[in-house]
LUMLUMNU-466805 format. One record per residue (C-alpha): y, z, x; residue in one letter. Coordinates in nm, 4 decimals. Each point is the difference from the previous one (the first is absolute). Layout:
LUMLUMNU-466805
<atom v="Y" w="Z" u="X" res="a"/>
...
END
This chain:
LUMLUMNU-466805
<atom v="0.3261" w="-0.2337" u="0.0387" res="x"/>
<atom v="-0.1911" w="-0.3354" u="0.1086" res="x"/>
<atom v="0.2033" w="-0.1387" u="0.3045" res="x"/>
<atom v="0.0564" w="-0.3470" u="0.0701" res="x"/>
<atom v="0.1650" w="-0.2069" u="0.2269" res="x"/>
<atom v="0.3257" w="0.0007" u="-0.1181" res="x"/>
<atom v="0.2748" w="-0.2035" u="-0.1592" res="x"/>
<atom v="-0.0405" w="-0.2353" u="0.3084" res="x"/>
<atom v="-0.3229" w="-0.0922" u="-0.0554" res="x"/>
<atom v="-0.0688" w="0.0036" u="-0.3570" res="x"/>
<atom v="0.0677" w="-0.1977" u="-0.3067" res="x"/>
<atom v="0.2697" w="0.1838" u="-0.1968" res="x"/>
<atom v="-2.4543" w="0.5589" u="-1.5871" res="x"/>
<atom v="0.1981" w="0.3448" u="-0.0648" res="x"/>
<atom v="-0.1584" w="0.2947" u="0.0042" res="x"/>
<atom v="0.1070" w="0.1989" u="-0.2960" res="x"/>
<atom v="0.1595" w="0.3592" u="0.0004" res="x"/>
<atom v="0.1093" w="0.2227" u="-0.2852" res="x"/>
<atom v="0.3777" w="0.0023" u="-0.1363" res="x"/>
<atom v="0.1884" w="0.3288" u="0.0554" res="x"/>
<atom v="0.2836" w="0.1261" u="-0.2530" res="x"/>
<atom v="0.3534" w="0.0060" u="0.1464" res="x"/>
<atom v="0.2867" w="0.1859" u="-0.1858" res="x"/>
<atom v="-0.1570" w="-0.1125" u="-0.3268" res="x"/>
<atom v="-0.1065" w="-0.3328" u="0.1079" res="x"/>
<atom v="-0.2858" w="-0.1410" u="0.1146" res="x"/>
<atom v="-0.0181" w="-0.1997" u="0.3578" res="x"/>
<atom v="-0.2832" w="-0.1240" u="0.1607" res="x"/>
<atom v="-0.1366" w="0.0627" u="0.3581" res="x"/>
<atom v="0.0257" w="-0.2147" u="0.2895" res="x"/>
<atom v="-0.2318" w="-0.0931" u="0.2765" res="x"/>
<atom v="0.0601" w="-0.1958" u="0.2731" res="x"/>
<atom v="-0.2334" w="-0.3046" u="-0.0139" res="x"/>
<atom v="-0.2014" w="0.1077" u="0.3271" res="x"/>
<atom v="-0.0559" w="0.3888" u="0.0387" res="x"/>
<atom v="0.2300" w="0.1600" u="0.3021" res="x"/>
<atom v="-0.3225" w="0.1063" u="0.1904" res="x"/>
<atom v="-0.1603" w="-0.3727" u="-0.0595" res="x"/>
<atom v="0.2439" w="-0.2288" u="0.1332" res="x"/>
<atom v="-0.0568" w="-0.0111" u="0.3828" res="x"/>
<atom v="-0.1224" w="-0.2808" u="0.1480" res="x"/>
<atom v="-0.0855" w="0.1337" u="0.4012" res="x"/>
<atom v="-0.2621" w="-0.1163" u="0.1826" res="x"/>
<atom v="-0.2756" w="0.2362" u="0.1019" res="x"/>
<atom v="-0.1471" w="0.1635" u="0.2902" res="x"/>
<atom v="-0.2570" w="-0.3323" u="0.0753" res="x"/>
<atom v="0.3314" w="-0.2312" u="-0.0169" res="x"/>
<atom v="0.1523" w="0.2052" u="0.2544" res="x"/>
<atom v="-0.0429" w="-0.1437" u="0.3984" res="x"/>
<atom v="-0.2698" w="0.1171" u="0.1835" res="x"/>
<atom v="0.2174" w="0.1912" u="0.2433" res="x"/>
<atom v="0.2032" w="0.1522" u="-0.2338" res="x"/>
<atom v="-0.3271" w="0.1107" u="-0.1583" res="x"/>
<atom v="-0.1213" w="0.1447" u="0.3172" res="x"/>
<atom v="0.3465" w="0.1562" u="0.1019" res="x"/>
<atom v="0.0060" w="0.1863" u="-0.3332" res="x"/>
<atom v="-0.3470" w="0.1018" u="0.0138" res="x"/>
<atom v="0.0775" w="0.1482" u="0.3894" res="x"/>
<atom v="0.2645" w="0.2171" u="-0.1442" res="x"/>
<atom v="-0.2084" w="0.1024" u="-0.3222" res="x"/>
<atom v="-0.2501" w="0.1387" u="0.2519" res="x"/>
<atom v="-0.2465" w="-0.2804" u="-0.1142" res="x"/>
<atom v="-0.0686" w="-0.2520" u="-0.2757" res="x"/>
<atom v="0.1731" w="0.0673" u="-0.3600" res="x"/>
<atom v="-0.3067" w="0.2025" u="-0.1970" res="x"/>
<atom v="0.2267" w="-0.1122" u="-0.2862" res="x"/>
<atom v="0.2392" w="-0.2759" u="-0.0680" res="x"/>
<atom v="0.2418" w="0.0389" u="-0.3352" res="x"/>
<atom v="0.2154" w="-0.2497" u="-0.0498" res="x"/>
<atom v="0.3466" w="0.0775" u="-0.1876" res="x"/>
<atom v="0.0222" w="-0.1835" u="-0.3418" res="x"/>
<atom v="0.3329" w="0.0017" u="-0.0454" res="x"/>
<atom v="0.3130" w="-0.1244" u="0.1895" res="x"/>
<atom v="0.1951" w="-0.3216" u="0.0077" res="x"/>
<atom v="-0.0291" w="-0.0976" u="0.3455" res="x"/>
<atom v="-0.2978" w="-0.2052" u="0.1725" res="x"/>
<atom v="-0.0510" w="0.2634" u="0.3160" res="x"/>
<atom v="-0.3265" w="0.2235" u="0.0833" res="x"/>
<atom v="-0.0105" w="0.2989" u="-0.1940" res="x"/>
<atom v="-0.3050" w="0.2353" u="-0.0535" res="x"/>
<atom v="-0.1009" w="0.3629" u="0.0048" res="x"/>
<atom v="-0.2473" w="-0.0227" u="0.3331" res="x"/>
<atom v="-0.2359" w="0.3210" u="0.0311" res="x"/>
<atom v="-0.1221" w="0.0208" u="0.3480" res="x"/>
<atom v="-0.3716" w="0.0922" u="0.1199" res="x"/>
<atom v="0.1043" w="0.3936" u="-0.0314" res="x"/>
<atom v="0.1184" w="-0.0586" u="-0.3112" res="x"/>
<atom v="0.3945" w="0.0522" u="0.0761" res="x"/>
<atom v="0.1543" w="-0.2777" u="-0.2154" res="x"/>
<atom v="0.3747" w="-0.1635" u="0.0713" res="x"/>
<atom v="0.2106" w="-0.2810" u="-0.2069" res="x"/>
<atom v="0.0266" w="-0.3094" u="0.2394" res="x"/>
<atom v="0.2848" w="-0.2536" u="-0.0375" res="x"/>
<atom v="-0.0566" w="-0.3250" u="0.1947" res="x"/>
<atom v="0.1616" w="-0.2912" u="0.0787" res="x"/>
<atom v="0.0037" w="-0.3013" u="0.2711" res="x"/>
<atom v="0.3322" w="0.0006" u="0.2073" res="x"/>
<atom v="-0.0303" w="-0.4092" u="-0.0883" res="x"/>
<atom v="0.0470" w="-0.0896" u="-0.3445" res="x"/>
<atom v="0.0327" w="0.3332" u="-0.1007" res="x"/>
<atom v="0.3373" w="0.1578" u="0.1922" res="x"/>
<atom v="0.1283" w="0.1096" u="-0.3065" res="x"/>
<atom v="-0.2849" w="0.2038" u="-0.0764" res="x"/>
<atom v="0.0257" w="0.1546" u="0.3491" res="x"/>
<atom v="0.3564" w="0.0962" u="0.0214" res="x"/>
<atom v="-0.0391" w="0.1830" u="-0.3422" res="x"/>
<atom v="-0.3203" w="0.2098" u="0.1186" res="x"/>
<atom v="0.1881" w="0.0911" u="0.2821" res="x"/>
<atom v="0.2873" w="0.1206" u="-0.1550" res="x"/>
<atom v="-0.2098" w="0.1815" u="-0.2591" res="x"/>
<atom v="-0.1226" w="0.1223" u="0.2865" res="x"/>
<atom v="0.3335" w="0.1718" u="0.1264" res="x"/>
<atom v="0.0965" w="0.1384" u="-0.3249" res="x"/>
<atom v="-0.2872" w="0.1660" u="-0.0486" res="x"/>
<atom v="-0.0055" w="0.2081" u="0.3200" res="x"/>
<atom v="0.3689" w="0.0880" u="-0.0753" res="x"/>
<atom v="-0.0870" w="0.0952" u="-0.3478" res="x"/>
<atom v="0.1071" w="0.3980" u="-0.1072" res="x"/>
<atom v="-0.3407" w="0.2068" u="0.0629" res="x"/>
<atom v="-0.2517" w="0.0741" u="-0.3232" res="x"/>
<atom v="0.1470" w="-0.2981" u="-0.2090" res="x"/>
<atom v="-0.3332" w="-0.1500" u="-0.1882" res="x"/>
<atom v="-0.0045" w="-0.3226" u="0.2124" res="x"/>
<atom v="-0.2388" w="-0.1456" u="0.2527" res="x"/>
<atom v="0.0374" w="0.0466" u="0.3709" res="x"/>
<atom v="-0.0357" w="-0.2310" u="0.2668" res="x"/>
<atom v="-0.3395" w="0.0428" u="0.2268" res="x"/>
<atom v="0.0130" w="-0.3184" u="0.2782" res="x"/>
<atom v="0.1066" w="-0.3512" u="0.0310" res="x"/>
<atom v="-0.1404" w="-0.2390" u="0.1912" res="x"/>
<atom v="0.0698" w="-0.3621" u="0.0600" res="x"/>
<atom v="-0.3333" w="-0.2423" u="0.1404" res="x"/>
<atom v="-0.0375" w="-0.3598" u="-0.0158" res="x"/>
<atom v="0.3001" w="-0.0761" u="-0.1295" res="x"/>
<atom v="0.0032" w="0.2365" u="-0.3295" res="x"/>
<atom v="0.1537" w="0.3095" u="-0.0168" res="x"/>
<atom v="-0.1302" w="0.3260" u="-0.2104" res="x"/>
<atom v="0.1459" w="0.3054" u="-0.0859" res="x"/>
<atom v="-0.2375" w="0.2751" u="-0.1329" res="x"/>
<atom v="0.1090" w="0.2896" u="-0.2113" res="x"/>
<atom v="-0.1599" w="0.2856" u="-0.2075" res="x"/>
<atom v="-0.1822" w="-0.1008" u="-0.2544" res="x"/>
<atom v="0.0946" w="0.1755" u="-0.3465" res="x"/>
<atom v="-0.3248" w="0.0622" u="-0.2358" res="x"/>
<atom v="0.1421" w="-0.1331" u="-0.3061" res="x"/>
<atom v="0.0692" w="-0.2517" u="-0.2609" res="x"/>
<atom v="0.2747" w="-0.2522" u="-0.1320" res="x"/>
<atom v="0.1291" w="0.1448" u="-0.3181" res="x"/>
<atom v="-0.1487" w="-0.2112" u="-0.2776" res="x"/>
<atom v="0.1863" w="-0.1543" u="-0.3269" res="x"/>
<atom v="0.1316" w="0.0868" u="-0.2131" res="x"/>
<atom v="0.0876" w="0.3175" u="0.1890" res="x"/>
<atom v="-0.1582" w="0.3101" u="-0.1447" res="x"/>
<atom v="0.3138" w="0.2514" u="-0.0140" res="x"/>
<atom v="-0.1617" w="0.2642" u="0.2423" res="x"/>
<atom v="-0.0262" w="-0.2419" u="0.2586" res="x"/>
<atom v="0.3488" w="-0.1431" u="-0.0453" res="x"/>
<atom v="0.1050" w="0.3767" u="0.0323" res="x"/>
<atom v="-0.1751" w="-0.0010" u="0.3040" res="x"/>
<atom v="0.1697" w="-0.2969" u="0.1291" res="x"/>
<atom v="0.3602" w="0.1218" u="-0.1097" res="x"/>
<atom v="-0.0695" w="0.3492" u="0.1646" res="x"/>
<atom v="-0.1026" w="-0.1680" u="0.3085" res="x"/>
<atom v="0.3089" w="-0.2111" u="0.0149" res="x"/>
<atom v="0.2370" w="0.2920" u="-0.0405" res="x"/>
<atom v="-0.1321" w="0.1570" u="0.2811" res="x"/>
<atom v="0.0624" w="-0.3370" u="0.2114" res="x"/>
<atom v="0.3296" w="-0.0116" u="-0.1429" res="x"/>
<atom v="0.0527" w="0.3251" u="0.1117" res="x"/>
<atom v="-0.1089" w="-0.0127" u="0.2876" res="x"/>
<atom v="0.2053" w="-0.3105" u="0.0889" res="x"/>
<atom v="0.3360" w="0.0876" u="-0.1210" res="x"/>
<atom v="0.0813" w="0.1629" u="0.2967" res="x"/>
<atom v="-0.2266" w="-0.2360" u="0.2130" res="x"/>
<atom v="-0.1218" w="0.1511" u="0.4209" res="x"/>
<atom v="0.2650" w="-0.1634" u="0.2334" res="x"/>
<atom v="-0.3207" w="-0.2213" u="0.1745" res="x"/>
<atom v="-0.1041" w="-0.1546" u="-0.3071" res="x"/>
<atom v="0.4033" w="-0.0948" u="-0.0848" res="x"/>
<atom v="0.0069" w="-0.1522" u="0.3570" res="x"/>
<atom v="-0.2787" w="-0.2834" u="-0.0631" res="x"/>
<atom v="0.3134" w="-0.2171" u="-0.1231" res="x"/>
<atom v="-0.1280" w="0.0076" u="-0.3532" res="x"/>
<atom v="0.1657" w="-0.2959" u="-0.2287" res="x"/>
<atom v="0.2225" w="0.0947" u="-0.2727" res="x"/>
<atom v="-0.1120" w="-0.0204" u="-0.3865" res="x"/>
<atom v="0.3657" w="-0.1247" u="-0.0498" res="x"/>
<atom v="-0.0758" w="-0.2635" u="0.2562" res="x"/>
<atom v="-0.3201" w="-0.1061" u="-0.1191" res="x"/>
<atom v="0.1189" w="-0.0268" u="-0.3434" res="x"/>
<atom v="0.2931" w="-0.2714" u="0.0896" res="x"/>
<atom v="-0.2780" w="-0.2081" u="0.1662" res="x"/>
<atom v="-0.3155" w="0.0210" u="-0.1409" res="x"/>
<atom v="0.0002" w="0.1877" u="-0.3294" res="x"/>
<atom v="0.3131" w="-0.0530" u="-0.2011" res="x"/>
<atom v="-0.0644" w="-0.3860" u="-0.1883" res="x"/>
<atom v="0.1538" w="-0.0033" u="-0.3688" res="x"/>
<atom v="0.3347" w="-0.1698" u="0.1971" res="x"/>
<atom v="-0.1840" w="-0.2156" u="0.1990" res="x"/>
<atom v="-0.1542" w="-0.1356" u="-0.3585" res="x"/>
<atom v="0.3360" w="0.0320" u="-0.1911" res="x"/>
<atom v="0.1947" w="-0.1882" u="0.2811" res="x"/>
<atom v="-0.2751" w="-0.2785" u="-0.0545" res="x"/>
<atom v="-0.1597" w="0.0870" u="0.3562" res="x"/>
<atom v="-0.3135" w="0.0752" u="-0.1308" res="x"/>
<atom v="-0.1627" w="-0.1064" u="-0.3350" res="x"/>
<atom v="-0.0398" w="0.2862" u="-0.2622" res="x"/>
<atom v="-0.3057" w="0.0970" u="-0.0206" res="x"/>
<atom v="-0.2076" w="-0.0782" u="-0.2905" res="x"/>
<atom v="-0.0789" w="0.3457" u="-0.1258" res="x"/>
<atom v="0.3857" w="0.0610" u="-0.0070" res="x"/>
<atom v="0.0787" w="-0.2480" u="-0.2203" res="x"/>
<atom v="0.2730" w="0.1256" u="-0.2306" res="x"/>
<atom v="0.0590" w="0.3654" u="0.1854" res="x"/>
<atom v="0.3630" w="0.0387" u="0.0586" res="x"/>
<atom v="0.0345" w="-0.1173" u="0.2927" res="x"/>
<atom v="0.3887" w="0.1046" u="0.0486" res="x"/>
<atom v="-0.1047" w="0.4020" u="-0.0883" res="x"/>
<atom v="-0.2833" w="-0.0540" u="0.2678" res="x"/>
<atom v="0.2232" w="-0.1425" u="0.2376" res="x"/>
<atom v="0.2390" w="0.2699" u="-0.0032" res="x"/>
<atom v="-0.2784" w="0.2620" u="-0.0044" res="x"/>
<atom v="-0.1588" w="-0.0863" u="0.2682" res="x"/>
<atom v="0.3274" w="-0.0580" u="0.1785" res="x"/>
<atom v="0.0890" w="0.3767" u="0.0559" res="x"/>
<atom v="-0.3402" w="0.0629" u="0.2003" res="x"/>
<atom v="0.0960" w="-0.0232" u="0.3364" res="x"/>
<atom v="0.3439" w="0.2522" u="-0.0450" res="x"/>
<atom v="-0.2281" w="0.2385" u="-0.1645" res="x"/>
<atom v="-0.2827" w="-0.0744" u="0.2868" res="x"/>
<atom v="0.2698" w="0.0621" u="0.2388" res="x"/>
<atom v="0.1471" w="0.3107" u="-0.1260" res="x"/>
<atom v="-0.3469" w="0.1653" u="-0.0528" res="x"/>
<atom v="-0.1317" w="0.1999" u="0.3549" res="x"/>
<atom v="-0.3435" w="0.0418" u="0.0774" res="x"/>
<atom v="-0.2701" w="-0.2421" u="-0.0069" res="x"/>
<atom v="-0.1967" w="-0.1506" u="-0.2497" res="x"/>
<atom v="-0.4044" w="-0.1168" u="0.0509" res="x"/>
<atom v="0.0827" w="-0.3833" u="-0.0799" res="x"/>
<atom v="-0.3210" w="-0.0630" u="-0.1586" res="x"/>
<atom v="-0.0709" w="0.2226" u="-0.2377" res="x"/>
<atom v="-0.3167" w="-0.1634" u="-0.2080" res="x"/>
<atom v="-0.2974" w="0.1159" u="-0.1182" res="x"/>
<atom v="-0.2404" w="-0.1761" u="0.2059" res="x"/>
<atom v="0.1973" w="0.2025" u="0.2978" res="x"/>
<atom v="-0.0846" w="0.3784" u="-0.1758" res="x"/>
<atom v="-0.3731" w="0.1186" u="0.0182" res="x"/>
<atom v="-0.1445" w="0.2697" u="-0.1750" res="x"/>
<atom v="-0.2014" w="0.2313" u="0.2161" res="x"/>
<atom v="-0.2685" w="0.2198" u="-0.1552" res="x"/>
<atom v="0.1964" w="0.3086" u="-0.0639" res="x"/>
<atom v="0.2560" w="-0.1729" u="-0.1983" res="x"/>
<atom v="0.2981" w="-0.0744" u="0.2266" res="x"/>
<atom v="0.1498" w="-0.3056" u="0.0386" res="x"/>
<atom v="0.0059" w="-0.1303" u="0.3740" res="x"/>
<atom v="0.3360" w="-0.2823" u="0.0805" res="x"/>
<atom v="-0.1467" w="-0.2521" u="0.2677" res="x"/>
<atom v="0.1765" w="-0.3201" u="0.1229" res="x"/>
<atom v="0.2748" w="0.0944" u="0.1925" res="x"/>
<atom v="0.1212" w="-0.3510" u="0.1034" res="x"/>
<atom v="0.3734" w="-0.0170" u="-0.2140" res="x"/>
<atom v="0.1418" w="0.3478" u="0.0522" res="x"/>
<atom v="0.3504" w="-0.0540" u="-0.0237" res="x"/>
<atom v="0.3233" w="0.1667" u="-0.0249" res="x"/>
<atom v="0.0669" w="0.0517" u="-0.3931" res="x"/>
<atom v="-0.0302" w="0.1994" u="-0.3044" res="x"/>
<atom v="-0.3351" w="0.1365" u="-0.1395" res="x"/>
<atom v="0.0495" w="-0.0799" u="-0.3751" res="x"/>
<atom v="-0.0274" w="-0.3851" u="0.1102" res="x"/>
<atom v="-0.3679" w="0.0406" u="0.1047" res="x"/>
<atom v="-0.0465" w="0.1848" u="-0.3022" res="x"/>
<atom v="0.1289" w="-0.2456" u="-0.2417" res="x"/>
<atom v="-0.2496" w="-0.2680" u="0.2003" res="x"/>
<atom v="-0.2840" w="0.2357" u="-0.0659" res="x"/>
<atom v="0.0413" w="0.0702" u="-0.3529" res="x"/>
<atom v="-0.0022" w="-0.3435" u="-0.0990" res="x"/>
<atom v="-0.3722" w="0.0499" u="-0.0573" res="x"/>
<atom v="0.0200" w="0.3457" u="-0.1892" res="x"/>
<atom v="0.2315" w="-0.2008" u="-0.2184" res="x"/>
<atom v="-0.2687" w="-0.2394" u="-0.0764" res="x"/>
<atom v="-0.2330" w="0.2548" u="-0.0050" res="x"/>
<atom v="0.1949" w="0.1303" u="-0.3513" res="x"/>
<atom v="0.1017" w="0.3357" u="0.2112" res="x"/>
<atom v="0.3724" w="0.1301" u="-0.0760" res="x"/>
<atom v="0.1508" w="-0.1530" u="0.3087" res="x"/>
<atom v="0.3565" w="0.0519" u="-0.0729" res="x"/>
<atom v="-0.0921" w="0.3659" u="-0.0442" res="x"/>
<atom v="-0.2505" w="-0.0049" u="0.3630" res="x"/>
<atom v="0.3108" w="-0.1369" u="0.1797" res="x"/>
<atom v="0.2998" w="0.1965" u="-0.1083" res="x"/>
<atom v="-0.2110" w="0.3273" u="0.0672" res="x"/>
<atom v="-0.0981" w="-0.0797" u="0.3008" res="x"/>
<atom v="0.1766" w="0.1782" u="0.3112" res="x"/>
<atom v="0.0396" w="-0.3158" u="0.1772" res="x"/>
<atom v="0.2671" w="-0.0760" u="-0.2618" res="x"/>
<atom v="0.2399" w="0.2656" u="0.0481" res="x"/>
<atom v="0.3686" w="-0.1010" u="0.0449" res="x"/>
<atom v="-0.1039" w="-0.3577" u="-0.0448" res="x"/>
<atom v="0.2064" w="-0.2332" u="-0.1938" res="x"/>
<atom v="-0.0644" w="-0.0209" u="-0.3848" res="x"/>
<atom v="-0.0577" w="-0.3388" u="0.0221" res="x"/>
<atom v="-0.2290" w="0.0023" u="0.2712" res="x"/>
<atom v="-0.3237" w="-0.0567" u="-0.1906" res="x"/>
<atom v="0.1781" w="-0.3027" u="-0.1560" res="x"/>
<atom v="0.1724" w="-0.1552" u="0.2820" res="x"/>
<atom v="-0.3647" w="0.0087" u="0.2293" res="x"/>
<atom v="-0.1580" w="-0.1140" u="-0.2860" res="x"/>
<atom v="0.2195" w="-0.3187" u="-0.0316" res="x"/>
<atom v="-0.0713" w="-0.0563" u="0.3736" res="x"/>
<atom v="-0.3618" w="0.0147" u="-0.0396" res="x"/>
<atom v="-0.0476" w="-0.2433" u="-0.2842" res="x"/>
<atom v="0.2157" w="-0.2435" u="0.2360" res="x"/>
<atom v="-0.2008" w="0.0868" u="0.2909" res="x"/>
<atom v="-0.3153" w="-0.0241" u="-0.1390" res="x"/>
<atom v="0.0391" w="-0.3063" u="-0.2582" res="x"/>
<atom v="0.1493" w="-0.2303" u="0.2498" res="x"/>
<atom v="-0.2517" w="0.0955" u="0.2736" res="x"/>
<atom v="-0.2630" w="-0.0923" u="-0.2457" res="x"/>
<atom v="0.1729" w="-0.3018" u="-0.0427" res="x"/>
<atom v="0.0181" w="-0.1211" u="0.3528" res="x"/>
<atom v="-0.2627" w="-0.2222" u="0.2064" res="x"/>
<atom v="-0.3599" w="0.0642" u="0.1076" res="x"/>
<atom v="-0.0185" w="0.3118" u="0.2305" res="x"/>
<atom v="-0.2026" w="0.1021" u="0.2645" res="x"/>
<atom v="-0.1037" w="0.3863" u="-0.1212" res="x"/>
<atom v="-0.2158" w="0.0339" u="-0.2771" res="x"/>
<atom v="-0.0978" w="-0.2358" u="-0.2891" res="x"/>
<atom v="0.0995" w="0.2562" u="-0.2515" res="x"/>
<atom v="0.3597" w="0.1165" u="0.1346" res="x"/>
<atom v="0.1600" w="-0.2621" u="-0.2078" res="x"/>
<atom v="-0.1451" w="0.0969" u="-0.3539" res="x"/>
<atom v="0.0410" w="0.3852" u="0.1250" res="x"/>
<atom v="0.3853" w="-0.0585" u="0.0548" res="x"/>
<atom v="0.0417" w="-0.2115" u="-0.3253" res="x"/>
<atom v="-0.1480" w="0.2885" u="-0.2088" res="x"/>
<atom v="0.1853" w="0.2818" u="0.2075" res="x"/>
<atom v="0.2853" w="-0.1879" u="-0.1036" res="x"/>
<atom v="-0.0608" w="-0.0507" u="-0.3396" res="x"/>
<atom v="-0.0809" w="0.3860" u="-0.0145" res="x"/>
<atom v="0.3562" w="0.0720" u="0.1525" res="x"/>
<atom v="0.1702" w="-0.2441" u="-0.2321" res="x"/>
<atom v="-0.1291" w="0.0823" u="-0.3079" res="x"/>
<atom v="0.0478" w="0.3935" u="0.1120" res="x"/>
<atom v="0.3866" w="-0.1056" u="0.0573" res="x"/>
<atom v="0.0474" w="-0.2000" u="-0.2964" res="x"/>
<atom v="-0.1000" w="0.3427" u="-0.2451" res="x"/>
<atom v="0.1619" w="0.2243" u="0.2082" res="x"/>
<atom v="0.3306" w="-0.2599" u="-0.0825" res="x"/>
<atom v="-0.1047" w="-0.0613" u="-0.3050" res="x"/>
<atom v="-0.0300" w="-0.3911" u="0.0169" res="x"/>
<atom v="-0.1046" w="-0.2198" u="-0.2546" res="x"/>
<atom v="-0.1272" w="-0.2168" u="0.2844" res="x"/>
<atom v="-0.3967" w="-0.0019" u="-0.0417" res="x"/>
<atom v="-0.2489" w="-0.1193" u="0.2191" res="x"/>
<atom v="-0.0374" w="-0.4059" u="-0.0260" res="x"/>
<atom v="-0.3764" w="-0.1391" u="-0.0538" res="x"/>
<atom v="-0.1906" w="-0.1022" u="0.2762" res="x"/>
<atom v="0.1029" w="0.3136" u="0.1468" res="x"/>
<atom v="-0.2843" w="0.3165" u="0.1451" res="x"/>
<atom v="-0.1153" w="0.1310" u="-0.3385" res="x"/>
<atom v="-0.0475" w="0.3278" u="-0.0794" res="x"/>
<atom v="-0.3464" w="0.1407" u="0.0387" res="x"/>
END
């Protein structure tokens, strides 16, 4: 998920793709307006400070021979693929201890988790940090691979979903050090930043234009039961399970980067998040998530109920002021949570359709 600042401190030319044939019906595919691996908006190794520059280049064993910037990402901090003069590359994160604290305090704890992480788990390692002239930079292994592209081919999305039951696995029974970091609580996280549909039915927040005419009372009480289920669920969950966080390395295999969110909470809600997009994709996502291992003794209403909270989450966040992370987050979350509305509303079997003005399909 796209973290923000909280209920504090927030407001409460389409490309064409082919239609796909759903249980005798015909539904078109979705993509978001901006592709997942375009939507950064970091500045680049020149826009860096001098002494950072230098400082990165001491540890690199010399200037970058290479400089790859990552394309996709919400935030506004340094990220890039530097290969050094003996061609060893790492991923770089950057970001000034000014201006940019936020940005710190998450590489560092990405940081953390990722030392404490179960062994042979397809993740990146941390290398070094450094902090110089008032910018901090953590440095991990660079993974040779891609952002899965859309609309997902199915191999790859198998990829993806194998790769995430092994995390899952993994983390059900998570190393005591990792448990220790005082990781938040999905439960906790959804009461203050994720669960909206009361806010907008108590008239806290306006309804968000792409809800107009959902049932609001049936979201309201779906949502609602997150945070007992959250709570009753051990283990921990990713907490930002999208596709611009997977890469595709040569061989196949899906690699699960950006550690920041890791909290305390059941598997099947990161893999409701990520199948968002093999639902707009025209891929039998129902079918992909009640398979999936990650889903075992879950609820039967779990798809349902984190679907509710994501439409919230994402259409009133969409909704809200001018933020400072990337240009494109807003239209992102408005389409991520058209996808997980209009998913909802068939699973339910709604008449509620999607009002105009609204993301169209593509």
């Amino acid at each position: 998920m796209v973290r923000q600042s909280g209920r504090a401190h927030r407001r409460r030319g389409p490309h064409r793709a082919p239609s796909v044939r759903q249980h005798g019906a015909v539904r078109a595919i979705s993509l978001p307006p901006v592709a997942y691996g375009a939507t950064a908006e970091r500045p680049g190794w020149v826009d860096l400070p001098p002494g950072l520059r230098d400082a990165l280049a001491a540890r690199l064993g010399g200037p970058p021979a290479a400089v790859r910037v990552a394309g996709g990402g919400f935030t506004r901090g340094f990220a890039a693929v530097l290969t050094g003069p003996g061609g060893d590359p790492v991923f770089v994160k950057a970001a000034a201890l000014d201006g940019q604290r936020h940005l710190v305090d998450w590489y560092a704890h990405e940081a953390a988790v990722l030392a404490r992480l179960p062994a042979g788990l397809p993740v990146p390692r941390p290398r070094w940090a450094l902090t110089a002239v008032g910018w901090y930079a953590l440095a991990l292994d660079a993974i040779d691979g891609r952002v899965p592209r859309l609309p997902w081919d199915p191999a790859e999305l198998d990829a993806a979903l194998t790769t995430y039951a092994e995390v899952a696995a993994a983390l059900a029974d998570p190393p005591g050090d990792l448990a220790a970091l005082g990781l938040p609580r999905l439960a906790d996280l959804a009461r203050e930043d994720i669960l909206w549909w009361g806010e907008v039915a108590a008239g806290r927040e306006p309804l968000p234009a792409p809800a107009a005419g959902a049932p609001l009372a049936e979201l309201v009480a779906l949502e609602s039961r997150l945070p007992g289920y959250a709570d009753a669920a051990p283990g921990l969950a990713h907490g930002d399970l999208r596709v611009d966080n997977l890469l595709l390395d040569p061989a196949g295999r899906a690699w699960l980067c950006d550690w920041t969110w890791l909290c305390h909470g059941p598997a099947w809600f990161d893999l409701a998040g990520l199948l968002l997009t093999a639902y707009a994709s025209g891929l039998a996502a129902d079918a992909a998530f009640a398979r999936h291992p990650a889903v075992a003794g879950a609820p039967e209403d779990a798809l349902d109920v984190t679907l509710a909270a994501l439409a919230g989450y994402h259409l009133t966040g969409a909704a809200a002021g001018p933020s400072t992370m990337s240009a494109h987050l807003r239209a992102h979350r408005r389409w991520s949570g058209e996808q997980a509305l209009t998913w909802l509303a068939e699973r339910q079997g709604w008449s509620w359709a999607r009002p105009a003005g609204s993301t169209p399909a593509r």
